[in-house]
PyMOL Python script that loads the backbone (N, CA, C, O; Angstrom):
from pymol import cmd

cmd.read_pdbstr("""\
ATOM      1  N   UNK A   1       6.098  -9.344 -16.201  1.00  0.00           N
ATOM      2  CA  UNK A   1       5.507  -8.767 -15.016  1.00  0.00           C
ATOM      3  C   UNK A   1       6.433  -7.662 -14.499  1.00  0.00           C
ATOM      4  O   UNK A   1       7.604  -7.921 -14.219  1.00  0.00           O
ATOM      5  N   UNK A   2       5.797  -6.140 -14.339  1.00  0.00           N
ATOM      6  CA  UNK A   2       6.698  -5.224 -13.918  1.00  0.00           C
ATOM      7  C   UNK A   2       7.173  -5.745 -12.658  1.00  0.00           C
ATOM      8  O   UNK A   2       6.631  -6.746 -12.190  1.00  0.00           O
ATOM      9  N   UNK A   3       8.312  -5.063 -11.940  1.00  0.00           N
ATOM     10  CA  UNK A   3       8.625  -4.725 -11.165  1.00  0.00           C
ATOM     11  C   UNK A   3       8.951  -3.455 -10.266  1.00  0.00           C
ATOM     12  O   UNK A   3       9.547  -2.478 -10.718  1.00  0.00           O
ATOM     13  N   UNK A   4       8.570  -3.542  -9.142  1.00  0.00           N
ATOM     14  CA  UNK A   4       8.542  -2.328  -8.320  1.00  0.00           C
ATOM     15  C   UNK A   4       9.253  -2.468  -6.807  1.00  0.00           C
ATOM     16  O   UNK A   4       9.167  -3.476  -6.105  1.00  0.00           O
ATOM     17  N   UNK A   5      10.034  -1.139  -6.427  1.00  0.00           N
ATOM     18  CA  UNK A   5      10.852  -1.586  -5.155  1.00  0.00           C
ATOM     19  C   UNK A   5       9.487  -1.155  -4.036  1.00  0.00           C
ATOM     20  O   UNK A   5       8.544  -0.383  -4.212  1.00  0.00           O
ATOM     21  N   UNK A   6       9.921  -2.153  -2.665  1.00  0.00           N
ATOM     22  CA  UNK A   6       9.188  -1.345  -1.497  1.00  0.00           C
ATOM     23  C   UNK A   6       9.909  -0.178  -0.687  1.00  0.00           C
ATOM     24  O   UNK A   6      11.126  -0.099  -0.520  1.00  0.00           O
ATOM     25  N   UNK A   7       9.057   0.616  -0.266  1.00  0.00           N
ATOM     26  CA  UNK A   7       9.728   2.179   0.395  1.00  0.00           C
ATOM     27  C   UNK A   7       9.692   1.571   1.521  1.00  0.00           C
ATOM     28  O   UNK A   7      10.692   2.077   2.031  1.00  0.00           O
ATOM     29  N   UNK A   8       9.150   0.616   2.565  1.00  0.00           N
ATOM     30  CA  UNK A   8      10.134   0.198   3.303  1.00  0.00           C
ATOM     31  C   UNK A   8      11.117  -0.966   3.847  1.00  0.00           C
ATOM     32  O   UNK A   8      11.709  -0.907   4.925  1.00  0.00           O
ATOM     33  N   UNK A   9      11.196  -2.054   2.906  1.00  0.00           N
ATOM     34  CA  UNK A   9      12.346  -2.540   2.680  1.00  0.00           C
ATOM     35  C   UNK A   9      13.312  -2.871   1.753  1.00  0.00           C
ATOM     36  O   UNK A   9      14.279  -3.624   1.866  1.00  0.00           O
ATOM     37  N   UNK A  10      12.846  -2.074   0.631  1.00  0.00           N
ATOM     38  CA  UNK A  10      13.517  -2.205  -0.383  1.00  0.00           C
ATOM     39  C   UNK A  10      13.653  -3.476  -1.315  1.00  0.00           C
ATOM     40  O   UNK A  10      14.362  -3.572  -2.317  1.00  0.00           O
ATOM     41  N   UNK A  11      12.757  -4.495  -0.726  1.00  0.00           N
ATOM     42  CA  UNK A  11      12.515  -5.700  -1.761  1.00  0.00           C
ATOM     43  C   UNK A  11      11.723  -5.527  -2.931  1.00  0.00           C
ATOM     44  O   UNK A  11      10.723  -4.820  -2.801  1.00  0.00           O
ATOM     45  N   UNK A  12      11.930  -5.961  -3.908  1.00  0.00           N
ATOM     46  CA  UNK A  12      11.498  -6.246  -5.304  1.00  0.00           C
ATOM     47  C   UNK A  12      10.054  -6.887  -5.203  1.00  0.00           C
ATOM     48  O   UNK A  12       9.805  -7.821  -4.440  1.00  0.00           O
ATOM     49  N   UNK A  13       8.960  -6.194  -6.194  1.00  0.00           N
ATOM     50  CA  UNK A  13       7.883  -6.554  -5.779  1.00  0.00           C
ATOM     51  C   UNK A  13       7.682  -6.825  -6.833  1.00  0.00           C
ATOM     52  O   UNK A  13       8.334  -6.065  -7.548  1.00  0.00           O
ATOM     53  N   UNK A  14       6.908  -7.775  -7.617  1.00  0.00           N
ATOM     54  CA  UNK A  14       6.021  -8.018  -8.974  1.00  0.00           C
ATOM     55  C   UNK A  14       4.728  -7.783  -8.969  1.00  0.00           C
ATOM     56  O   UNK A  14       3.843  -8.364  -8.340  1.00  0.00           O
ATOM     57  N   UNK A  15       4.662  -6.854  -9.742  1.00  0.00           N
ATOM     58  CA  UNK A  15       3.223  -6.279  -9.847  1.00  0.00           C
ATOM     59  C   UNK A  15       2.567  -6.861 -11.086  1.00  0.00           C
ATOM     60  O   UNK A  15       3.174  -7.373 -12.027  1.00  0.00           O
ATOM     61  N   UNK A  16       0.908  -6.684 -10.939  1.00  0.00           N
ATOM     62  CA  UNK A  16       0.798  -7.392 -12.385  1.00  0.00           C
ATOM     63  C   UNK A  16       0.763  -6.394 -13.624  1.00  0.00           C
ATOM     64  O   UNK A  16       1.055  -5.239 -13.314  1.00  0.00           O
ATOM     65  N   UNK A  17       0.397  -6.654 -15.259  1.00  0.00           N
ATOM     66  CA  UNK A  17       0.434  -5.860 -16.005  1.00  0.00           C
ATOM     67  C   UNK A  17      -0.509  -5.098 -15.740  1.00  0.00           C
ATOM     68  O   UNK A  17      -0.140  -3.966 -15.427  1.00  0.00           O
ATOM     69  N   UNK A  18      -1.763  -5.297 -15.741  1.00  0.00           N
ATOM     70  CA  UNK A  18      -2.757  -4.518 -15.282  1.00  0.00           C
ATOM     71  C   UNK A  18      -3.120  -3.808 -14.366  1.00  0.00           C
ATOM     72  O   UNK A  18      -4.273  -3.588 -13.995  1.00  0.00           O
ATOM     73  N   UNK A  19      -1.974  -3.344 -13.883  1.00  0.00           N
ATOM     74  CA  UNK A  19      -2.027  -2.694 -12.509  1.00  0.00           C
ATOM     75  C   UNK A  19      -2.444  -1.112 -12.544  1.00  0.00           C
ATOM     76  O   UNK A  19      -1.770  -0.255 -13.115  1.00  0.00           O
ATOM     77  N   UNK A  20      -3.415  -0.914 -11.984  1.00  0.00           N
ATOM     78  CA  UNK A  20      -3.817   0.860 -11.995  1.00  0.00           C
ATOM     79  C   UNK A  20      -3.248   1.367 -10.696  1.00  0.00           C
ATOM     80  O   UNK A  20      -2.853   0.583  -9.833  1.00  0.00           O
ATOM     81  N   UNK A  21      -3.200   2.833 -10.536  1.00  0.00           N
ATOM     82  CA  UNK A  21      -3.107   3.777  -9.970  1.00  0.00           C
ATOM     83  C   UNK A  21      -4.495   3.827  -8.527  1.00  0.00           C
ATOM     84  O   UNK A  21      -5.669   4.106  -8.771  1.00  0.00           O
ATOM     85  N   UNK A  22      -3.984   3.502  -7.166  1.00  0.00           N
ATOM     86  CA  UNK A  22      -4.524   3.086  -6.234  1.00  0.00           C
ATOM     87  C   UNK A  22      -4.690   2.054  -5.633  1.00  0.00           C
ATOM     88  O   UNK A  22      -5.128   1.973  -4.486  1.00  0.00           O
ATOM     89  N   UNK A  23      -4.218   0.758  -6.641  1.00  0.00           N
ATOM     90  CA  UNK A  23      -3.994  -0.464  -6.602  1.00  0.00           C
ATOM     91  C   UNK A  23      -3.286  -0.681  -5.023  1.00  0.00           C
ATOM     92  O   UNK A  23      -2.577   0.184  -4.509  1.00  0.00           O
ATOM     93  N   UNK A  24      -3.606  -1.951  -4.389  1.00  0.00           N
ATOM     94  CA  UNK A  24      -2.822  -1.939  -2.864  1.00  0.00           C
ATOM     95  C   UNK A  24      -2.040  -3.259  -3.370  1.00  0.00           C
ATOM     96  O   UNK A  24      -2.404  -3.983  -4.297  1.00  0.00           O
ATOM     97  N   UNK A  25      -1.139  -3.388  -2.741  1.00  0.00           N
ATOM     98  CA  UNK A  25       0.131  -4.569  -2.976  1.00  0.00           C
ATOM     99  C   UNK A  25       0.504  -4.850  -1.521  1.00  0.00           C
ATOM    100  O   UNK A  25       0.511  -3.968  -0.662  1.00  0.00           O
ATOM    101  N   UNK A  26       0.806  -6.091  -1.300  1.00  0.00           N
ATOM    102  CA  UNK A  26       1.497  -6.545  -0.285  1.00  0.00           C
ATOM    103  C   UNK A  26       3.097  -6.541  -0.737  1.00  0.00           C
ATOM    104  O   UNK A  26       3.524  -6.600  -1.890  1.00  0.00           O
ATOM    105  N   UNK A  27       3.783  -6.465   0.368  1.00  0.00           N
ATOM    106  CA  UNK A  27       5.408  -6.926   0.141  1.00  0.00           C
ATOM    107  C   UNK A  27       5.729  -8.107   1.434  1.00  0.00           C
ATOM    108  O   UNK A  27       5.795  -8.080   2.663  1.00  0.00           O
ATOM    109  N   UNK A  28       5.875  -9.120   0.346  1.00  0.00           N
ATOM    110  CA  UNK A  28       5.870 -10.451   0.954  1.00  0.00           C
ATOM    111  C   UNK A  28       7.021 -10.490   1.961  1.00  0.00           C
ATOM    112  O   UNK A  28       6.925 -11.233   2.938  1.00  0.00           O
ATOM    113  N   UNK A  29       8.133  -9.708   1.768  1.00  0.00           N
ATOM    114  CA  UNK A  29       9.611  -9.731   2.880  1.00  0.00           C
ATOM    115  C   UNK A  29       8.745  -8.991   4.265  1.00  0.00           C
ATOM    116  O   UNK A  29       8.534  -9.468   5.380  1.00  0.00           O
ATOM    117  N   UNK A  30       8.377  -7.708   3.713  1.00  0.00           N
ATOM    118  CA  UNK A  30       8.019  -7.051   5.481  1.00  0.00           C
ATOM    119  C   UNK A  30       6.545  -6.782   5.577  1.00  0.00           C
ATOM    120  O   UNK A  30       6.257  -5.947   6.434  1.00  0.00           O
ATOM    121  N   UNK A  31       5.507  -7.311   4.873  1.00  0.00           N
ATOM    122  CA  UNK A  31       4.166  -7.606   5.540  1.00  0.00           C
ATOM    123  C   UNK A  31       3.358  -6.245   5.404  1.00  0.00           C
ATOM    124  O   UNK A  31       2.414  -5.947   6.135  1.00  0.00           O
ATOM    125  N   UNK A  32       4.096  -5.074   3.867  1.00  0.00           N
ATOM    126  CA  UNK A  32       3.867  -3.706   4.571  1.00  0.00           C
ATOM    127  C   UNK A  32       2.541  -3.695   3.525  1.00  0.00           C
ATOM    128  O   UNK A  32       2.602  -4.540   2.632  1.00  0.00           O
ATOM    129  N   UNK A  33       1.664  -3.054   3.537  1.00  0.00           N
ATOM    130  CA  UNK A  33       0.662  -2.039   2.381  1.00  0.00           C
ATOM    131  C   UNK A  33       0.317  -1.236   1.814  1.00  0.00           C
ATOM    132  O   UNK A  33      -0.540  -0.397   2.093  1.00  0.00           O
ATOM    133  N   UNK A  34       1.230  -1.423   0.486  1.00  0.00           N
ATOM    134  CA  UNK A  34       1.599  -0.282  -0.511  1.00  0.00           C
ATOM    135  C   UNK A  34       0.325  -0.555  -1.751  1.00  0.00           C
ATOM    136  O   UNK A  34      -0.320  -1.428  -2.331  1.00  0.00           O
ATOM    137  N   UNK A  35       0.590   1.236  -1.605  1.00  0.00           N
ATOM    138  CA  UNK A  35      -0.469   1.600  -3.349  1.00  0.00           C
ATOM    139  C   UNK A  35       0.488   1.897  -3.775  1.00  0.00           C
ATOM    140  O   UNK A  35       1.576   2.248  -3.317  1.00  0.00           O
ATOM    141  N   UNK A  36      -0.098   1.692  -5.122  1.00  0.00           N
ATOM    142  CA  UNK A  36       0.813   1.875  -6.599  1.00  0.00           C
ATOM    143  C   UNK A  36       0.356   3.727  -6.526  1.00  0.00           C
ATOM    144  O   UNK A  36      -0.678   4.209  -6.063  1.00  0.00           O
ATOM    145  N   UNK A  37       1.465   4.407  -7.117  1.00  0.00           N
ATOM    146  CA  UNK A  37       1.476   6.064  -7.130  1.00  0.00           C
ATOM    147  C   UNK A  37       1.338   5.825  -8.339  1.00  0.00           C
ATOM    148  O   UNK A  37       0.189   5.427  -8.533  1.00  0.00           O
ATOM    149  N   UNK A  38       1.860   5.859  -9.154  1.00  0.00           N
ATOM    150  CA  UNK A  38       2.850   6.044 -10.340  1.00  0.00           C
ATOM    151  C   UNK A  38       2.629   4.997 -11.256  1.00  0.00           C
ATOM    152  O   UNK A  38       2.390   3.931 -10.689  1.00  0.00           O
ATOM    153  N   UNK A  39       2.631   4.948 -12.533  1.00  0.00           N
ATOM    154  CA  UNK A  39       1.937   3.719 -13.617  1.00  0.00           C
ATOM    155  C   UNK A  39       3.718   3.568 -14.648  1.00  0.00           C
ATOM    156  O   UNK A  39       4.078   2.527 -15.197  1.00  0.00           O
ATOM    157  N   UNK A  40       4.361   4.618 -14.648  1.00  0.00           N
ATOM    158  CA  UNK A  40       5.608   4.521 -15.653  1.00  0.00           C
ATOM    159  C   UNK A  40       6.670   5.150 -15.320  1.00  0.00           C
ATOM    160  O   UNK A  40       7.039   6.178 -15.888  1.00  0.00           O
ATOM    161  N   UNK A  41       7.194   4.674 -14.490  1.00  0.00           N
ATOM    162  CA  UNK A  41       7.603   3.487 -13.801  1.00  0.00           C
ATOM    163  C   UNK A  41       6.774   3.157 -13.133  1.00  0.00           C
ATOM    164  O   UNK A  41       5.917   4.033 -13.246  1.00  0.00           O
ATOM    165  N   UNK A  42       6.372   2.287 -12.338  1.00  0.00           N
ATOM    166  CA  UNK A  42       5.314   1.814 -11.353  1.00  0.00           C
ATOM    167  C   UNK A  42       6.544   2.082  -9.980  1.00  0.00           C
ATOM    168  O   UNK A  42       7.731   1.793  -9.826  1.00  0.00           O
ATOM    169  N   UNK A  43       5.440   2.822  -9.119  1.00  0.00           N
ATOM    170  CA  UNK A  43       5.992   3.424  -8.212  1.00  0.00           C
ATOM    171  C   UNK A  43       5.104   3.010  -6.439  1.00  0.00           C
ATOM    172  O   UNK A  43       4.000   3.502  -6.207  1.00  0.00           O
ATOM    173  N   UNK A  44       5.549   2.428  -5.780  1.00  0.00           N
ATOM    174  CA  UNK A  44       4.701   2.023  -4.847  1.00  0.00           C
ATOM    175  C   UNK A  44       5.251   3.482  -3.156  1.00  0.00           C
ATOM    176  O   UNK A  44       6.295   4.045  -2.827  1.00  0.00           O
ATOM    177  N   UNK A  45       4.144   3.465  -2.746  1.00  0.00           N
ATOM    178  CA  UNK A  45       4.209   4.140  -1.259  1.00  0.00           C
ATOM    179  C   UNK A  45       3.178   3.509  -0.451  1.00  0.00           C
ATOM    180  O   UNK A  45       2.138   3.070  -0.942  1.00  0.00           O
ATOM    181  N   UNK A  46       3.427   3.468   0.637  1.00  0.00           N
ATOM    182  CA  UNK A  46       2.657   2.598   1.764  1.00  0.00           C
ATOM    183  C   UNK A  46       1.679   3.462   1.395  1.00  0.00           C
ATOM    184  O   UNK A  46       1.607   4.470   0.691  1.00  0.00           O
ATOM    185  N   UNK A  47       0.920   2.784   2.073  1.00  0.00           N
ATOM    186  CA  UNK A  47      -1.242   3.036   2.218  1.00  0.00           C
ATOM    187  C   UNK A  47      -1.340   3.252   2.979  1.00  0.00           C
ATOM    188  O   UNK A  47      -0.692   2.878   3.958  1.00  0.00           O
ATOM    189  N   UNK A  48      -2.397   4.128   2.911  1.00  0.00           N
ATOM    190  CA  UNK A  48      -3.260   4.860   4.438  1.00  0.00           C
ATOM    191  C   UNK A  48      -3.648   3.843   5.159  1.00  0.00           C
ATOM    192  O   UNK A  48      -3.930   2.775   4.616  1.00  0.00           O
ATOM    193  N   UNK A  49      -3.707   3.979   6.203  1.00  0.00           N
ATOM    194  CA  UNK A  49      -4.794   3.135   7.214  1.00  0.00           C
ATOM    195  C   UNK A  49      -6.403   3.592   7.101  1.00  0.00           C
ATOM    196  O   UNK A  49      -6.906   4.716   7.066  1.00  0.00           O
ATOM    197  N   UNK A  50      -6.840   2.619   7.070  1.00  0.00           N
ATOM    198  CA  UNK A  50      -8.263   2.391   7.332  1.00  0.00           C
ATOM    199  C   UNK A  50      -8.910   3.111   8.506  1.00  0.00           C
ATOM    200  O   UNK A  50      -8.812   2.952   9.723  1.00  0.00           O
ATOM    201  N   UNK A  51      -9.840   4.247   7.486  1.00  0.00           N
ATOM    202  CA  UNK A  51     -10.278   5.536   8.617  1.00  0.00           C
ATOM    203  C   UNK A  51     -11.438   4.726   9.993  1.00  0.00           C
ATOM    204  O   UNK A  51     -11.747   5.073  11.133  1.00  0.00           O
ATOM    205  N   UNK A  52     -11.779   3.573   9.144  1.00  0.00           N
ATOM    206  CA  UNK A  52     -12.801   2.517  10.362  1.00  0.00           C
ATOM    207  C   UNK A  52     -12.240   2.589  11.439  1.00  0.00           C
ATOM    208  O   UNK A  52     -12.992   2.495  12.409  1.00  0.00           O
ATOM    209  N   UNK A  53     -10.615   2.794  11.748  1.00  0.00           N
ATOM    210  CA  UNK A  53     -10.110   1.926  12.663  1.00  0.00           C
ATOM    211  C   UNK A  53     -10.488   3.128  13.983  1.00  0.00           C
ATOM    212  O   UNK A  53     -10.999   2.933  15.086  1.00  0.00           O
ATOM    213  N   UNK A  54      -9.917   4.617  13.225  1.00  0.00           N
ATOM    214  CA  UNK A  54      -9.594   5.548  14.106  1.00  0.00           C
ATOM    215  C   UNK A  54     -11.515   6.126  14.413  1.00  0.00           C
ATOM    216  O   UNK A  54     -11.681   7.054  15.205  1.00  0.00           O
ATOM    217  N   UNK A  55     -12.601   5.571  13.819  1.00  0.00           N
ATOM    218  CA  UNK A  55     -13.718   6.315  13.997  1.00  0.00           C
ATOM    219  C   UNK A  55     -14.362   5.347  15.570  1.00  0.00           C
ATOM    220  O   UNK A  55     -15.146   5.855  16.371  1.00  0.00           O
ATOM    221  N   UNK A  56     -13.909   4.197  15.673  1.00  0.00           N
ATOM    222  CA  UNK A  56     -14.350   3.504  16.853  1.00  0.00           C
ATOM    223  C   UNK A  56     -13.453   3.839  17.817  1.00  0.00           C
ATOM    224  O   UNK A  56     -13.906   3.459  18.896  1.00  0.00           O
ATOM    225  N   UNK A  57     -12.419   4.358  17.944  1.00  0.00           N
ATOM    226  CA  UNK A  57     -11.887   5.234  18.979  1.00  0.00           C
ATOM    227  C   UNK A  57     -12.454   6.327  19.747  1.00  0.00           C
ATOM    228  O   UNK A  57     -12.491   6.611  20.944  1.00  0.00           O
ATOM    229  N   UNK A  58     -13.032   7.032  18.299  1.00  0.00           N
ATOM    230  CA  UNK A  58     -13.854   8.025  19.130  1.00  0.00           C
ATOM    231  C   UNK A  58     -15.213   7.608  19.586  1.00  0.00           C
ATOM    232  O   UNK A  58     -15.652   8.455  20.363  1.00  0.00           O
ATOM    233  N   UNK A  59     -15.780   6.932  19.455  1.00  0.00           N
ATOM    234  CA  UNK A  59     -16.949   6.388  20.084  1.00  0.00           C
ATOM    235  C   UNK A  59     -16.677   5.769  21.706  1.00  0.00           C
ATOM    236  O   UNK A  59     -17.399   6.107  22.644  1.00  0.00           O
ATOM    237  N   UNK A  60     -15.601   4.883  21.844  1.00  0.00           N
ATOM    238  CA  UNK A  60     -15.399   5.212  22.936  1.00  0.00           C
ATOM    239  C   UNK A  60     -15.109   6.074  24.027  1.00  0.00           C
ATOM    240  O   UNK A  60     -15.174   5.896  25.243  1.00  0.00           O
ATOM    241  N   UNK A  61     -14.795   6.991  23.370  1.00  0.00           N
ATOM    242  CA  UNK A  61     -14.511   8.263  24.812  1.00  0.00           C
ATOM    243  C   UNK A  61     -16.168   8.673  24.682  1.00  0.00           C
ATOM    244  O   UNK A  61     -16.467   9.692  25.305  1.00  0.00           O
ATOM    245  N   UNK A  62     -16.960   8.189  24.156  1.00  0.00           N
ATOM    246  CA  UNK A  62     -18.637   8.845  24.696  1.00  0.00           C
ATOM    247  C   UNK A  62     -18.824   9.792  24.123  1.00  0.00           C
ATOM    248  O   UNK A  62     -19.779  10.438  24.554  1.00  0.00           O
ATOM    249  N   UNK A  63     -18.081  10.398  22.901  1.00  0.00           N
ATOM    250  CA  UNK A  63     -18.333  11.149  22.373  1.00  0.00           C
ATOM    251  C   UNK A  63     -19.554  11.126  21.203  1.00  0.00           C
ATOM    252  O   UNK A  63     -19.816  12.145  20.564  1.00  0.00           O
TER     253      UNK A  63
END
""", "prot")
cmd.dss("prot")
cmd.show_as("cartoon", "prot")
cmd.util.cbc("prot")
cmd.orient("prot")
């Protein structure tokens, strides 16, 4: 099972073999949500947030 560091705590993550490019991973030390960038090396960067969150914002101002 590869391994991959997290960008923000630097713990060791096990990814599985089958892991593609967009893939989301948890990091069990700091709770964060990383996609896989990168396939060779397997390369993780946190994930976007969920555009749902910011579209019910604007519905409240009455827009």
């Amino acid at each position: 099972m590869p391994l991959a560091a997290c960008p923000e705590c630097s713990a060791e993550i096990h990814v599985d073999d089958d892991v593609d490019k967009g893939d989301r991973v948890a990091c069990e030390e700091c709770d964060a949500s990383l996609e896989v960038v990168g396939l060779d090396p397997i390369e993780l960067d946190l994930a976007p947030e969920d555009d749902d969150d910011f579209s019910d914002d604007e519905n409240d101002d009455g827009y």
